[in-house]
C-alpha positions, -999 to 999 in steps of 0.1 A, spaced: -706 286 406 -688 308 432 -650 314 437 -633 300 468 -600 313 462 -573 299 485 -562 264 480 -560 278 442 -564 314 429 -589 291 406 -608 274 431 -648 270 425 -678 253 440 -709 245 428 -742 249 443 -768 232 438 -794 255 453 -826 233 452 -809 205 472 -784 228 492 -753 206 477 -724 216 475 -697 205 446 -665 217 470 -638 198 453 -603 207 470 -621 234 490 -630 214 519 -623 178 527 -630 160 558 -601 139 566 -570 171 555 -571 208 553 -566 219 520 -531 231 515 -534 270 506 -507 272 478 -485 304 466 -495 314 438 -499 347 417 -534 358 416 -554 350 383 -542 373 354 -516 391 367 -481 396 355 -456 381 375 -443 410 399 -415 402 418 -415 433 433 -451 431 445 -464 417 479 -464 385 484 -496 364 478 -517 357 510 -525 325 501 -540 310 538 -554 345 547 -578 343 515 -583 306 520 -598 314 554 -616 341 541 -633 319 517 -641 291 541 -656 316 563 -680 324 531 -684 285 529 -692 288 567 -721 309 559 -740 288 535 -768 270 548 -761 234 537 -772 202 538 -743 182 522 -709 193 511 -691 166 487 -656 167 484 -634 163 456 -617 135 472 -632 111 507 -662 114 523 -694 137 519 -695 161 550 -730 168 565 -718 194 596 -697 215 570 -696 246 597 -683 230 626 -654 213 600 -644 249 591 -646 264 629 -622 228 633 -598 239 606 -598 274 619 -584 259 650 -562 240 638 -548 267 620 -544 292 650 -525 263 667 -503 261 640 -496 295 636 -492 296 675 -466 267 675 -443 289 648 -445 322 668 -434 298 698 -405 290 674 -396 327 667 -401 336 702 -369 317 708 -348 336 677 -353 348 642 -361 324 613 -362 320 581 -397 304 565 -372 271 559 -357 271 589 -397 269 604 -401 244 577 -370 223 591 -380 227 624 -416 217 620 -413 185 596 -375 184 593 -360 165 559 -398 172 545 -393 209 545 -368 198 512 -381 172 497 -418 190 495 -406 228 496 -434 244 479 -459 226 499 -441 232 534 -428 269 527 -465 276 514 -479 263 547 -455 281 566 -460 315 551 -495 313 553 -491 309 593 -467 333 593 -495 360 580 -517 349 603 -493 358 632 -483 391 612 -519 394 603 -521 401 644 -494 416 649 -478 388 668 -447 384 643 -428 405 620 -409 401 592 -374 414 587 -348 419 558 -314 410 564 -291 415 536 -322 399 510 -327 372 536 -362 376 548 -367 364 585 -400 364 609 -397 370 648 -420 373 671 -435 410 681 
């Protein structure tokens, strides 16, 4: 068993080490990247006060753990086994620097909010499935303030990103 933190503070796979399987469940899945969610980490008291969880920046970092492992056969929780597990990660790392590339575009052009990038990105969504959006958003917004391409602001407790 070894933790994969990211989609879930909880998140585990399973190796089986004579076969070089992999039991990934959410971690990785062929046809969608795993959503990494917000979420306290494992444990803790609830501090409100406290930095915000970095939910996509430990997802990566755990994929690139994943990316690592010699393999033979990753089978996901849900769809189809994946035989070429590092070149699925290196595919999601990509996607996820275009993502993150589209949103600094976004606050090249003004200030936002992590819902107004939501709105702008999937529109009536970004309400209907606000956790989901606003966790995907932050997650690309650390990337971007991860290098230093964005920062985040404080506006009368209205917290907006720009781009740096």
């Amino acid at each position: 068993m070894l933790h994969r933190p990211g989609h879930s503070p909880s998140d585990t796979v399973f190796l089986d080490q004579s076969s070089s399987i992999l039991l990934a469940a959410d971690h990785l899945i062929a046809h969608i990247s795993s959503n990494p969610l917000l979420a306290r980490p494992l444990g803790s008291e609830p501090d409100y006060a406290g930095p915000r969880p970095k939910a996509l920046l430990t997802y990566m970092a755990s994929l690139e753990q994943t990316r690592e492992m010699d393999l033979s056969l990753v089978l996901p929780g849900h769809g189809a086994p994946i035989s070429e597990h590092a070149a699925l990660i290196d595919e999601r790392f990509r996607m996820h620097r275009r993502r993150a590339e589209k949103i600094r575009k976004l606050i090249a052009s003004q200030p936002r909010t992590a819902h107004e990038i939501a709105q702008e990105l999937w529109g009536n969504v970004a309400v209907t499935q606000a956790f989901l959006t606003l966790s995907e958003v932050l997650g690309h917004v650390d990337l971007l303030l991860q290098d230093d391409s964005a920062v985040e602001q404080e506006t009368d407790g209205v917290v907006s990103f720009a781009a740096a």
